[in-house]
BADREN-337711 format. One record per residue (C-alpha): x, z, y; residue in one letter; residue number from 0. Coordinates in Angstrom, 3 decimals. Layout:
PT; X; Z; Y; A; NUM
...
END
This chain:
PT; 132.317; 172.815; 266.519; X; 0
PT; 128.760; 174.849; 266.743; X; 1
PT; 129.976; 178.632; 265.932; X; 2
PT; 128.942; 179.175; 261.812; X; 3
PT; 129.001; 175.049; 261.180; X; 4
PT; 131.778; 174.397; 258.724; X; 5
PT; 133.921; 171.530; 258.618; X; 6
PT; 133.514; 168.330; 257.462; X; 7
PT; 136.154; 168.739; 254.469; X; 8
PT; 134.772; 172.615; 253.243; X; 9
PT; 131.196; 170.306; 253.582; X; 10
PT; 132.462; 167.819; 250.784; X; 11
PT; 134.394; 169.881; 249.063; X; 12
PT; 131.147; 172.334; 249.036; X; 13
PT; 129.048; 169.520; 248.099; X; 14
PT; 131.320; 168.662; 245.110; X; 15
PT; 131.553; 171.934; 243.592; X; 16
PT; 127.448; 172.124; 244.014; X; 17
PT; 127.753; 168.811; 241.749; X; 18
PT; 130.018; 170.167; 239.261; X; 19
PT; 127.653; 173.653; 239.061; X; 20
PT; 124.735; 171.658; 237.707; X; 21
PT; 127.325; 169.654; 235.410; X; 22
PT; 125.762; 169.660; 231.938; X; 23
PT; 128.635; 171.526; 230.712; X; 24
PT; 127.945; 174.363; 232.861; X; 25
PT; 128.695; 177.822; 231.136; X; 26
PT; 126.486; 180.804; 232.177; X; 27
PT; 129.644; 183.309; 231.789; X; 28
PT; 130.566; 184.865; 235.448; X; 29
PT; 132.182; 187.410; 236.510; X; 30
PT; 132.788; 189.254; 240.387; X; 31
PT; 135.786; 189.139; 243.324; X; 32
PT; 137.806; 192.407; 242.867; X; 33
PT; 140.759; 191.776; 245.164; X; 34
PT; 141.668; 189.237; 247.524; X; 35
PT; 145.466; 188.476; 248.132; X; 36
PT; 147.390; 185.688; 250.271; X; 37
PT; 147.237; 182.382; 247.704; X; 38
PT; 145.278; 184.175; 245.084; X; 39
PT; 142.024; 186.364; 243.869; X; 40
PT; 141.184; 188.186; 240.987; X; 41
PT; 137.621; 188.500; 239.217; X; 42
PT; 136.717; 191.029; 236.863; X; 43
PT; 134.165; 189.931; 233.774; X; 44
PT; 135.735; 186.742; 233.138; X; 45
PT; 138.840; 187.171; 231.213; X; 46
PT; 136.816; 187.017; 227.863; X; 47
PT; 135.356; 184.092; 228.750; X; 48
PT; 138.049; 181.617; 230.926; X; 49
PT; 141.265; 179.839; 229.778; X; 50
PT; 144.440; 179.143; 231.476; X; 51
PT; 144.116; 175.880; 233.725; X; 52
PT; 140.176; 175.813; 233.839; X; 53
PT; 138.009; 175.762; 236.993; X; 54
PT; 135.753; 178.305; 238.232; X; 55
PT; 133.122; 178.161; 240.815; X; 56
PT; 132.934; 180.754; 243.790; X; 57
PT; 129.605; 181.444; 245.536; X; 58
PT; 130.169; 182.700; 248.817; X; 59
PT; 127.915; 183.182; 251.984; X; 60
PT; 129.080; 179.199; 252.721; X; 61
PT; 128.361; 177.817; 249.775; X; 62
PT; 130.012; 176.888; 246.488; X; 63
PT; 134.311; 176.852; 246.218; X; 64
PT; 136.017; 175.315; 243.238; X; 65
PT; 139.396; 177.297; 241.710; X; 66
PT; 141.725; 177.192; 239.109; X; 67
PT; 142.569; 179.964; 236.746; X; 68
PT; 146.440; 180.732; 237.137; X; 69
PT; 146.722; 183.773; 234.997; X; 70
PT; 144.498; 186.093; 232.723; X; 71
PT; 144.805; 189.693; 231.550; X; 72
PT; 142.613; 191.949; 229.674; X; 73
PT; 140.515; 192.968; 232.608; X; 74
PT; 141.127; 190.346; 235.373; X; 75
PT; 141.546; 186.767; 236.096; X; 76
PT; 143.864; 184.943; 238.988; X; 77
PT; 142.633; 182.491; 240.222; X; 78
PT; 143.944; 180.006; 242.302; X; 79
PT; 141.503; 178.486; 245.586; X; 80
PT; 141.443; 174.878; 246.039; X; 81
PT; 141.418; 175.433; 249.859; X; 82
PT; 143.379; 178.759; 251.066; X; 83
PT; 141.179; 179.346; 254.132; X; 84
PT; 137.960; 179.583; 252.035; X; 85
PT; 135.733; 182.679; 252.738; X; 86
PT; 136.325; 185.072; 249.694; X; 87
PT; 134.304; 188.323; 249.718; X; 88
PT; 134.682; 191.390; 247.574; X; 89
PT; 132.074; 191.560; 244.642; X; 90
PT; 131.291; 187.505; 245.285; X; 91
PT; 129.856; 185.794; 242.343; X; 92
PT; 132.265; 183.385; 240.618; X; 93
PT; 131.249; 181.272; 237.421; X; 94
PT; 132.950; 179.550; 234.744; X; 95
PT; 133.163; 175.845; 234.980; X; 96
PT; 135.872; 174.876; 232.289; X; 97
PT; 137.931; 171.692; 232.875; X; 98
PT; 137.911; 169.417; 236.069; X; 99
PT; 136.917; 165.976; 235.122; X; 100
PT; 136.449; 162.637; 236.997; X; 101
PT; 134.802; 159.593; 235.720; X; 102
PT; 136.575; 156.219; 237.193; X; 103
PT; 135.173; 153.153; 237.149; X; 104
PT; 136.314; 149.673; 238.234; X; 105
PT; 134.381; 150.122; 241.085; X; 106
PT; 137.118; 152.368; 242.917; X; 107
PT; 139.752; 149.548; 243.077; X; 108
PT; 140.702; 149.085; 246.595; X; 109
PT; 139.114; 152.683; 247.665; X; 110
PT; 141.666; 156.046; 249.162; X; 111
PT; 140.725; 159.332; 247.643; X; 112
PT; 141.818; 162.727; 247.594; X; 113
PT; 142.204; 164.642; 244.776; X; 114
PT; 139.083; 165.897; 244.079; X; 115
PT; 138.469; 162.093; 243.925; X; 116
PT; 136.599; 162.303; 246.707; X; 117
PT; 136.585; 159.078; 249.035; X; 118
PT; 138.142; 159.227; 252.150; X; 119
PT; 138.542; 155.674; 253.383; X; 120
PT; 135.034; 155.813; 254.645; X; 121
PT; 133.846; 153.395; 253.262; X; 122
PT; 130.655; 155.195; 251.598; X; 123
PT; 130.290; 156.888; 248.488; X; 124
PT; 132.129; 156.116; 244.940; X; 125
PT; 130.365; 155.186; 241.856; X; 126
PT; 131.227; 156.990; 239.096; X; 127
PT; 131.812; 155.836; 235.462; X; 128
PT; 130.274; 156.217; 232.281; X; 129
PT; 133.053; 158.356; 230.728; X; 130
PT; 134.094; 161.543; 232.662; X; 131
PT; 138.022; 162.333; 231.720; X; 132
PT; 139.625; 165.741; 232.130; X; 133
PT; 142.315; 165.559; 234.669; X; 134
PT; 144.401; 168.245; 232.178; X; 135
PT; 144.414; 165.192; 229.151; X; 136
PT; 146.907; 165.388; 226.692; X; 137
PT; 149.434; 162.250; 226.069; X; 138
PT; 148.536; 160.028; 222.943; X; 139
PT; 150.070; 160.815; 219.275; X; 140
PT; 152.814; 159.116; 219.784; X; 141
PT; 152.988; 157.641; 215.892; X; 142
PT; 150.182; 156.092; 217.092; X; 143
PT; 151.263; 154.032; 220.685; X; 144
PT; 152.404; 151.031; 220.479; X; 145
PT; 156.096; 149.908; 221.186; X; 146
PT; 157.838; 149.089; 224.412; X; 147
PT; 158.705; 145.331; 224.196; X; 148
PT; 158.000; 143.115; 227.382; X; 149
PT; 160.139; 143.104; 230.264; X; 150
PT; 158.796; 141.868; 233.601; X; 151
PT; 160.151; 141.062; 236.728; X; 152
PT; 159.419; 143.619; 239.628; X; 153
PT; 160.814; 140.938; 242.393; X; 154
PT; 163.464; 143.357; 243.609; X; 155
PT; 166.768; 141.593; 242.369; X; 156
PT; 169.201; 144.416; 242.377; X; 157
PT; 166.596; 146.055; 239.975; X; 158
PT; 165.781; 142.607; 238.101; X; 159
PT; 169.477; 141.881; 237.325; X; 160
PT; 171.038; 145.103; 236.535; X; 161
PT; 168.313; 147.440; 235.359; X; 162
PT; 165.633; 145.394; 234.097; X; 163
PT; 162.078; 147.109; 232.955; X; 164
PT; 159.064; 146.820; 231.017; X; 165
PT; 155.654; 147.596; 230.679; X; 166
PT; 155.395; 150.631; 229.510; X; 167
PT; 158.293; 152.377; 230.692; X; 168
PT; 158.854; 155.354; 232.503; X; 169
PT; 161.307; 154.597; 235.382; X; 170
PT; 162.991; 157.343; 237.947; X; 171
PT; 163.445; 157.006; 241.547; X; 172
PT; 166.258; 159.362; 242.782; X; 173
PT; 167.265; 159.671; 246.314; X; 174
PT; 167.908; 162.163; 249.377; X; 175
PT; 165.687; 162.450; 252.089; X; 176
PT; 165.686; 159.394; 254.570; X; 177
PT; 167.329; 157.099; 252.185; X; 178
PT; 164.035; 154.501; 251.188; X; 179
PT; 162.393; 155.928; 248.447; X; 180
PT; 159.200; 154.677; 249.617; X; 181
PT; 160.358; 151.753; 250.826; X; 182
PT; 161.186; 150.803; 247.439; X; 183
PT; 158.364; 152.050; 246.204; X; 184
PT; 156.144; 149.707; 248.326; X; 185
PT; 158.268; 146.736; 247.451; X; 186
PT; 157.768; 147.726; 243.561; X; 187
PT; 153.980; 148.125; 244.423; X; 188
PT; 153.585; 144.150; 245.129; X; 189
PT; 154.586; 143.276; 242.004; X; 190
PT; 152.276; 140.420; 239.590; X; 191
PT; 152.836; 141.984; 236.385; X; 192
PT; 149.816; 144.337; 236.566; X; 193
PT; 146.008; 144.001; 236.259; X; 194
PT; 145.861; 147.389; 238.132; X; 195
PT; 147.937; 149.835; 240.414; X; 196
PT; 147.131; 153.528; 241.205; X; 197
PT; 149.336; 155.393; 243.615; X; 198
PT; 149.932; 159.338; 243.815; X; 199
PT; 151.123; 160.289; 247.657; X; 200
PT; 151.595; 163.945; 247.070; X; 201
PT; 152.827; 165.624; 250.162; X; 202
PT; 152.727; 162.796; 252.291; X; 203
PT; 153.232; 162.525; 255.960; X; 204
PT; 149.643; 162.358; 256.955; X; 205
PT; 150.423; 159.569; 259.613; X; 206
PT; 152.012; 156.989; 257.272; X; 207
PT; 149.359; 156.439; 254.739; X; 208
PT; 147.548; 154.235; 256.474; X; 209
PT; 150.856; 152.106; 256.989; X; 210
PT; 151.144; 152.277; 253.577; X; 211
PT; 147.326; 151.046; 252.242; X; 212
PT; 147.717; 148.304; 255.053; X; 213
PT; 150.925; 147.473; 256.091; X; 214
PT; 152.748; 147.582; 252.736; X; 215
PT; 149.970; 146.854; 249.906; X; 216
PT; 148.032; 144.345; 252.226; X; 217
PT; 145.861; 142.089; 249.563; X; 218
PT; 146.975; 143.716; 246.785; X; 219
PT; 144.776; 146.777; 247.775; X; 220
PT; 142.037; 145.337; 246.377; X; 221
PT; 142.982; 145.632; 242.434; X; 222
PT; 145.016; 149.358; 243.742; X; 223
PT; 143.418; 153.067; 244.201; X; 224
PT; 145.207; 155.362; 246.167; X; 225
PT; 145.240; 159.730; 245.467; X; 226
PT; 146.378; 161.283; 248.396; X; 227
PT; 146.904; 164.858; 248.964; X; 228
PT; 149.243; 164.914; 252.415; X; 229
PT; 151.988; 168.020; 253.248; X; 230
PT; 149.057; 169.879; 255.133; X; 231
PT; 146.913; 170.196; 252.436; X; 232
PT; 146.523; 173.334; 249.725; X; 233
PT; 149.223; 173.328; 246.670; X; 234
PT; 146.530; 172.987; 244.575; X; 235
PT; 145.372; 169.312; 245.945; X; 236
PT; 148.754; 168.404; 245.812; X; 237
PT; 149.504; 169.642; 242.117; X; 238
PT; 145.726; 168.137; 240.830; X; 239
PT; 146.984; 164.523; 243.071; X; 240
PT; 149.365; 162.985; 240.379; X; 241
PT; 146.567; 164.418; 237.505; X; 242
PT; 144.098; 162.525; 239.094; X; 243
PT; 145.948; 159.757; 239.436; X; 244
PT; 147.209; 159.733; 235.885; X; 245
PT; 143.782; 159.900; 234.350; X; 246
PT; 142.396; 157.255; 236.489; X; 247
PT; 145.245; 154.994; 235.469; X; 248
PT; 144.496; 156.121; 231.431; X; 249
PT; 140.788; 154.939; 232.331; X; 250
PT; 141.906; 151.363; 232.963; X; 251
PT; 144.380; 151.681; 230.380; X; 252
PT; 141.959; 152.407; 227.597; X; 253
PT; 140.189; 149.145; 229.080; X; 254
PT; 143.229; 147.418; 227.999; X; 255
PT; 144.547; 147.089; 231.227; X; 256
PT; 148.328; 146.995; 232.284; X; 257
PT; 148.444; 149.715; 234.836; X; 258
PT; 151.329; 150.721; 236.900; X; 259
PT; 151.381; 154.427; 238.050; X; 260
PT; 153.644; 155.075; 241.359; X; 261
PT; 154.249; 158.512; 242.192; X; 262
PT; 155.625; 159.804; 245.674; X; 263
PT; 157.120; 162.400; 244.959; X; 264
PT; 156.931; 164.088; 241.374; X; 265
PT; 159.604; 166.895; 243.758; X; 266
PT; 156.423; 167.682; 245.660; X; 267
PT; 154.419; 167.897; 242.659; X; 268
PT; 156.732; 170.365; 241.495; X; 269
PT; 156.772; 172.224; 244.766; X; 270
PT; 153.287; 172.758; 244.542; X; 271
PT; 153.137; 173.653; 240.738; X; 272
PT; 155.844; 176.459; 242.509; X; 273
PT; 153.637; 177.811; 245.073; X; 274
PT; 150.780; 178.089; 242.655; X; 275
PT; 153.249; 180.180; 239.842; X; 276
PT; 154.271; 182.402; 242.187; X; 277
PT; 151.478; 183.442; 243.969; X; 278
PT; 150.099; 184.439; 240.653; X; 279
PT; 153.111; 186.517; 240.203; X; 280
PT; 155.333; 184.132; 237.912; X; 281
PT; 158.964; 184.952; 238.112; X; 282
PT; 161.218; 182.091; 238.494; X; 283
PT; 164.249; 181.283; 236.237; X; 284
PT; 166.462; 177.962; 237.738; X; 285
PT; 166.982; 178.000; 241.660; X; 286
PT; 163.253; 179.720; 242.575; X; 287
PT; 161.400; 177.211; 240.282; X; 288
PT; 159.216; 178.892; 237.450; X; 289
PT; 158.817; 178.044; 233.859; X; 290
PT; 155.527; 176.701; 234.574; X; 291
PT; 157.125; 173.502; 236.657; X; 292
PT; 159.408; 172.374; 233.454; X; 293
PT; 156.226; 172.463; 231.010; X; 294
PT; 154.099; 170.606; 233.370; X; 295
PT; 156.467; 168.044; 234.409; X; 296
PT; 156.974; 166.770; 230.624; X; 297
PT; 152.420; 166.795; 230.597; X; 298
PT; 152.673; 164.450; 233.163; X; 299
PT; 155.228; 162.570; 232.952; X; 300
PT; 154.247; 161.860; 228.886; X; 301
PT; 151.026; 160.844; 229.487; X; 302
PT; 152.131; 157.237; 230.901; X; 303
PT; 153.508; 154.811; 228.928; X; 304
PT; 152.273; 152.436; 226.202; X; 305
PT; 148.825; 153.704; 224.516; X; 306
PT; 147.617; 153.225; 221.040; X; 307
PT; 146.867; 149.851; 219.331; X; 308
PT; 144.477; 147.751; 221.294; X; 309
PT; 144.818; 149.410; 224.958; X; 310
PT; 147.108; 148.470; 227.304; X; 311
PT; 150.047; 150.191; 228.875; X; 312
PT; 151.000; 152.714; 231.820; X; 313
PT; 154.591; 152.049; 233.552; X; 314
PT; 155.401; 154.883; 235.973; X; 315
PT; 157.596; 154.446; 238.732; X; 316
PT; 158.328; 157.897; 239.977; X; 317
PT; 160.205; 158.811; 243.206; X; 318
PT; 162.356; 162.215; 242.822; X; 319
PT; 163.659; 163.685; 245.981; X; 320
PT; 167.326; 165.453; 245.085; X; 321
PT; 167.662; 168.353; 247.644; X; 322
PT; 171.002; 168.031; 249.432; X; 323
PT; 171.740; 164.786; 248.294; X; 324
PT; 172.632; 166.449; 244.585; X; 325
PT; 171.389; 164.780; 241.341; X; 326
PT; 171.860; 167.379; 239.526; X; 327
PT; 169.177; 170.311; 240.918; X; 328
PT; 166.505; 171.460; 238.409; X; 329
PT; 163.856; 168.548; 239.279; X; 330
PT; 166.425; 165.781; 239.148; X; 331
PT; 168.097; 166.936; 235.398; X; 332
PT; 164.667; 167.687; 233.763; X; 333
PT; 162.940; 164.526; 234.777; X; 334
PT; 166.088; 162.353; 234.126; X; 335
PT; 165.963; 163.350; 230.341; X; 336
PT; 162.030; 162.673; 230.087; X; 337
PT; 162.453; 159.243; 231.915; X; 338
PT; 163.198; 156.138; 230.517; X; 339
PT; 165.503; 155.449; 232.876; X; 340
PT; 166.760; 155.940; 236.758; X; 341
PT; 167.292; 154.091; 240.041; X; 342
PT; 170.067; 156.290; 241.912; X; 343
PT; 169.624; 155.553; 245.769; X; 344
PT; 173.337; 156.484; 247.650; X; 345
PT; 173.445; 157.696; 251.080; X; 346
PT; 176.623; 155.781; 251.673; X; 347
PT; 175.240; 152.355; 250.959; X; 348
PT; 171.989; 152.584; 253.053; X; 349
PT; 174.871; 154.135; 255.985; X; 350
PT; 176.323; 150.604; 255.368; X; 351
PT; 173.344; 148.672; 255.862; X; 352
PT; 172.563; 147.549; 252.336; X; 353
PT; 169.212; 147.950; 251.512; X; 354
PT; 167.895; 148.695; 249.126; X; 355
PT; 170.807; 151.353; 248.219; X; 356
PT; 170.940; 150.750; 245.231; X; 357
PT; 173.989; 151.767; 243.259; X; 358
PT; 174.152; 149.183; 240.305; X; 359
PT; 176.848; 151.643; 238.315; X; 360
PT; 174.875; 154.666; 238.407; X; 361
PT; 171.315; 153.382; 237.682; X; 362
PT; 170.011; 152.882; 234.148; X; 363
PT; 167.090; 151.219; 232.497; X; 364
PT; 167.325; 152.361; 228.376; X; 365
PT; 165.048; 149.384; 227.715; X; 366
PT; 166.786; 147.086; 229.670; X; 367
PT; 167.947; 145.292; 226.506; X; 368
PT; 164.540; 144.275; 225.821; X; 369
PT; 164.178; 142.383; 229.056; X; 370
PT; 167.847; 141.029; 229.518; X; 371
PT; 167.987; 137.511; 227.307; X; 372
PT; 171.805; 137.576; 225.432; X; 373
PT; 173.661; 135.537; 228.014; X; 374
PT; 171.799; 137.794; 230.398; X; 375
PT; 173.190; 140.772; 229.100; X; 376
PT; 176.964; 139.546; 228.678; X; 377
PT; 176.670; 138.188; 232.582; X; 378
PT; 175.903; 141.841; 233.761; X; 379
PT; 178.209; 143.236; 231.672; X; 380
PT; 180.812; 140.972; 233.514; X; 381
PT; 179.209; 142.042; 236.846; X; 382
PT; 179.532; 146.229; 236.496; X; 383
PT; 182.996; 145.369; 235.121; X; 384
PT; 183.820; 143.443; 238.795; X; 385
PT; 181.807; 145.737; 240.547; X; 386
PT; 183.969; 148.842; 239.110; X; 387
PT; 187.128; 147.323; 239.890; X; 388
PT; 186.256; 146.309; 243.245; X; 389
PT; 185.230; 149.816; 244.183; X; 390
PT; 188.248; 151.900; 242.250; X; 391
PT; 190.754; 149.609; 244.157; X; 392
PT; 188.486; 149.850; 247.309; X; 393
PT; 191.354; 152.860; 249.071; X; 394
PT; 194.560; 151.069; 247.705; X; 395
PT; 193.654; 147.697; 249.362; X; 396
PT; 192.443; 149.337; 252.668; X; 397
PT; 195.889; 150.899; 252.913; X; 398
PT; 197.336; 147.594; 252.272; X; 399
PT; 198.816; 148.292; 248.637; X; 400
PT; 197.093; 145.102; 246.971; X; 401
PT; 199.040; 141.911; 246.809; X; 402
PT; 196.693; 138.780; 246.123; X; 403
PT; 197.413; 137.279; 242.733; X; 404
PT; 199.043; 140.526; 240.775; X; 405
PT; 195.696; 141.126; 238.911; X; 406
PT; 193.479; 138.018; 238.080; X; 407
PT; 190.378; 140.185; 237.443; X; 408
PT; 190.698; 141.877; 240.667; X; 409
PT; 191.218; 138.745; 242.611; X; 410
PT; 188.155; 137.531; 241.373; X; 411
PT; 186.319; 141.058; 241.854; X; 412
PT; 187.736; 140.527; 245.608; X; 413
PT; 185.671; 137.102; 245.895; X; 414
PT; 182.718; 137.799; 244.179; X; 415
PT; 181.608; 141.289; 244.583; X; 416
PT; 180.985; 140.838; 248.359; X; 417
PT; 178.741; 138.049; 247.354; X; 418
PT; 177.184; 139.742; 244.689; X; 419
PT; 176.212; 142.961; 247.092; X; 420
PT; 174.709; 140.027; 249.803; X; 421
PT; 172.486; 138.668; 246.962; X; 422
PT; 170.778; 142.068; 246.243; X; 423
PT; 170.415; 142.854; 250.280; X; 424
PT; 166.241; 142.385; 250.156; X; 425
PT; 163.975; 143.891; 252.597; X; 426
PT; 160.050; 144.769; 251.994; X; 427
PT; 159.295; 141.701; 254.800; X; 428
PT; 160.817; 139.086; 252.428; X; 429
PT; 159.174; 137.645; 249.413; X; 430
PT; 159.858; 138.723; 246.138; X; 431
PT; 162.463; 136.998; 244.334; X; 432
PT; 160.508; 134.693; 241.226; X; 433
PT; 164.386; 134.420; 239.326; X; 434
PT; 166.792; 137.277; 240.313; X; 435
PT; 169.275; 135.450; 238.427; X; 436
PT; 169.081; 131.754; 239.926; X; 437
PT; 169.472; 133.662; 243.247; X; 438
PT; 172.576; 135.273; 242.084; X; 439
PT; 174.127; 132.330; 240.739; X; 440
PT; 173.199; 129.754; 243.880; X; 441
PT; 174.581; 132.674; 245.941; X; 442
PT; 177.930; 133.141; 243.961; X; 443
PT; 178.111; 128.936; 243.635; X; 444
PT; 177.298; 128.400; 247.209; X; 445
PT; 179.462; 131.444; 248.767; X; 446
PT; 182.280; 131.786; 250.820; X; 447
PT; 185.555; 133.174; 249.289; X; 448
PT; 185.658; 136.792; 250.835; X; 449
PT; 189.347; 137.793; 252.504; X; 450
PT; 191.056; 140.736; 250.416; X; 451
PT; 190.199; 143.412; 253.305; X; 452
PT; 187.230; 145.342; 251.563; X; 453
PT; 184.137; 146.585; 253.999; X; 454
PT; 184.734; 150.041; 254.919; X; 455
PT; 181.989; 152.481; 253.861; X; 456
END
C-alpha cells in the first residue's frame, strides 16, 4: 500500500461517518481531543452537550472517525473509537452526532454486512429505507405486545418433541466451547416458519462465515441478512453487531413480518460490552464483568419477541458460551432468567457421538405447553420419566446389579430409551424432520429390543 493511502475499511468507514456528518440531525455542539489513552479519548467542551451511548464524529488529518460516548464528567467526555488504530491527535475537532441509526429496507435480504451496516459481500452498494431506526431502541410497552400463542416446528426433533417453541419466544443456547452451538444454530436457521431471518455473528472466526452464508443457509439466504463483526475486529463493532441486527429484524417486524433473530454468541457480546466498560474506567462487580454488561443484556435481549397489535413477531435463538463447561458463570445465570427458555448442550453426549447433544432433562421451553397438543404433552411426560430412570440406573446395571424383570418401568426404560436417543441423532446434512413425533413413534414401533447392558458414556 502507497505510503499515506489508507485502507480500504478506514476508507468506508471514513466515508460513512462523512454521511452521517451531513445527517439532517447534525448538532453544531463540538468540543477538542485532550488526552489520548489505549481503548479510549477524552474531549473537553462536550460534556454539556453529549449523552451516554451517543456517537460523536472525530475530524482528524484522515478524515472523519465515528465514536461512542462511554462516560461523561463535568469537564470531559470518554469516548469510545469505533476502530482502535484510528489517528487521534491532541486538540482534534470532534462533533456531536447523537444516536447511530440505520434505515433497512427489504432490499438487504440476502446481503452480509458489518455493523456499521455497511455491505461487505461485494455485491455493490445497499439501498436504504424510508425510516432510519436507532440501533439503541427501546423494547415495546409490553401491555401493549401481543401474546405468545403459536408453536412451530423448527425440524430438529429432539427440540420439536421435548422443548417445543413459538413465535415469539426467546430461546437460549447453552454450551462449552467445541460442543455445536453453531451447528445447531444453522440447522435452526433452515427452518419454514419465518418470512425473514437476520443473523448476529459477533466474534466470529473470520474463515467460517462464508461456510456459513453458503454452505449452511444455501437458498434460504435470499429472504436472510447477515451482521458480522468477526474476533479481529474493535469491541465496539462487535457490541453495535447484535444492535444492528436487532433493529433490522424490528424493521421487518413492524412490516408484520415473522422474523427470527439468531445470535452467535450473546457471551461475545458481553465480552465486548466488557472491554468497552473498562477501558472507560468501570469497575467490575461478578468475575471481571461490569454492571454495564447485566443492564445491556436485558436491552437486548427484551427487544425481541412478539410486538404490538398488528406487527408481527421476533423469536431469538441465542447461543451462550458457558466458560469451563459451567452453567452457572455470570452470562449463563443472567440470560437464563431473561430467556424464555434453554437448550443445555452436554459435553458427554457429543463425546458419545449423539448429535445434536442435546440433554432432553435439562433443557426447557416455558411455552412449550402452547405448542405440545394434550396427548402430546402426557407422551413426553412418559418419555423424561423413562429417560430419568434409564440414566439413574445407568452405574448399577453396568456393574451388573440389575436383574431383568424386578422393575417393569425400568425394563421398559431399558428397551426404549436407546431407541428414543437414535430417533433424535440428526445431522445439519439431513432434511428436517416435517413430524418429530411420527418419527419417534415409527422408530419406537419399528425398533429392535435393546439388551440390558447400557452404552457407556
Amino acid at each position: 500500500m502507497p505510503e499515506g493511502a489508507m485502507s480500504p475499511k478506514l476508507s468506508l468507514m471514513g466515508a460513512l461517518a462523512g454521511q452521517y456528518m451531513m445527517a439532517e440531525n447534525t448538532v453544531a455542539d463540538g468540543g477538542h481531543v485532550r488526552t489520548i489513552a489505549a481503548g479510549h479519548y477524552t474531549v473537553a467542551g462536550l460534556s454539556r452537550h453529549v449523552r451516554l451511548g451517543e456517537f460523536v464524529a472525530h475530524r482528524s488529518s484522515t478524515g472523519i472517525h465515528l465514536g461512542e460516548v462511554v462516560r461523561v464528567e463535568p469537564e470531559l467526555t470518554y469516548v469510545c473509537p469505533i476502530e482502535p488504530g484510528e489517528p487521534i491527535g491532541i486538540h482534534d475537532t470532534v462533533i456531536r452526532k447523537g444516536a447511530f441509526r440505520i434505515a433497512p429496507s427489504d432490499s438487504w435480504c440476502g446481503r452480509t454486512i458489518n455493523s456499521l451496516g455497511e455491505p461487505i459481500d461485494g455485491l455493490g452498494p445497499l439501498t436504504a429505507g424510508t425510516i432510519s431506526r436507532s440501533i439503541s431502541n427501546t423494547a415495546p410497552p409490553s401491555m401493549t405486545r401481543k401474546r405468545v400463542e403459536t408453536g412451530f416446528k423448527t425440524g430438529v426433533r429432539a427440540i420439536d418433541i421435548f422443548s417445543p417453541l413459538c413465535l415469539g419466544q426467546r430461546l437460549g443456547i447453552f454450551a462449552g466451547s467445541g460442543v455445536g452451538k453453531s451447528t445447531l444454530l444453522s440447522m435452526l436457521a433452515r427452518a419454514n416458519a419465518f418470512d425473514k431471518v437476520v443473523i448476529a455473528l459477533v466474534g466470529e472466526r473470520g474463515r467460517e462465515v462464508r461456510e456459513f452464508i453458503e454452505d449452511t443457509l444455501g437458498s434460504h439466504m435470499q429472504k436472510s441478512i447477515a451482521v458480522v463483526a468477526t474476533s479481529d475486529e474493535s469491541p465496539m463493532l462487535r457490541k453495535m453487531a447484535p444492535l444492528s441486527a436487532i433493529t433490522i429484524a424490528e424493521h421487518f417486524r413492524d412490516q408484520g413480518d415473522n422474523v427470527l433473530l439468531i445470535v452467535d454468541s450473546v457471551t461475545r457480546f458481553a465480552h465486548a460490552i466488557r472491554e468497552v466498560a473498562t477501558a472507560s474506567g468501570e469497575p467490575p462487580i461478578a468475575r471481571g464483568y461490569p454492571a454495564s454488561v447485566f443492564t445491556e443484556l436485558p436491552r437486548l435481549l427484551e427487544r425481541a419477541g412478539p410486538g404490538p397489535e398488528g406487527t408481527g413477531t421476533i423469536t431469538a435463538i441465542i447461543s451462550i458460551l458457558v466458560d469451563g463447561d459451567n452453567h452457572n458463570d455470570p452470562i449463563a445465570d443472567s440470560t437464563r432468567g431473561i430467556l424464555d427458555g434453554h437448550i443445555v448442550l452436554q459435553r458427554s453426549l457429543a463425546e458419545e457421538g449423539r448429535y445434536p447433544p442435546i440433554d432432553p432433562l435439562a433443557s426447557v421451553s416455558r411455552l412449550a405447553r402452547k405448542a405440545w397438543t394434550p396427548d402430546q404433552e402426557k407422551l413426553v411426560s412418559r418419555l423424561k420419566a423413562l429417560v430419568h430412570r434409564f440414566e439413574e440406573t445407568r452405574d448399577l446395571r453396568l456393574i451388573g446389579g440389575y436383574r431383568q424383570g424386578a422393575d417393569p418401568d425400568l425394563d421398559m426404560a431399558i428397551r426404549q430409551v436407546p431407541l428414543i436417543y437414535e430417533i433424535l441423532k440428526q445431522t445439519p446434512a439431513e432434511r428436517p424432520s416435517a413430524d418429530a413425533f411420527t418419527d419417534l413413534a415409527t422408530a419406537l414401533k419399528n425398533g429392535q429390543v435393546a439388551t440390558a447392558q447400557p452404552r457407556a458414556r
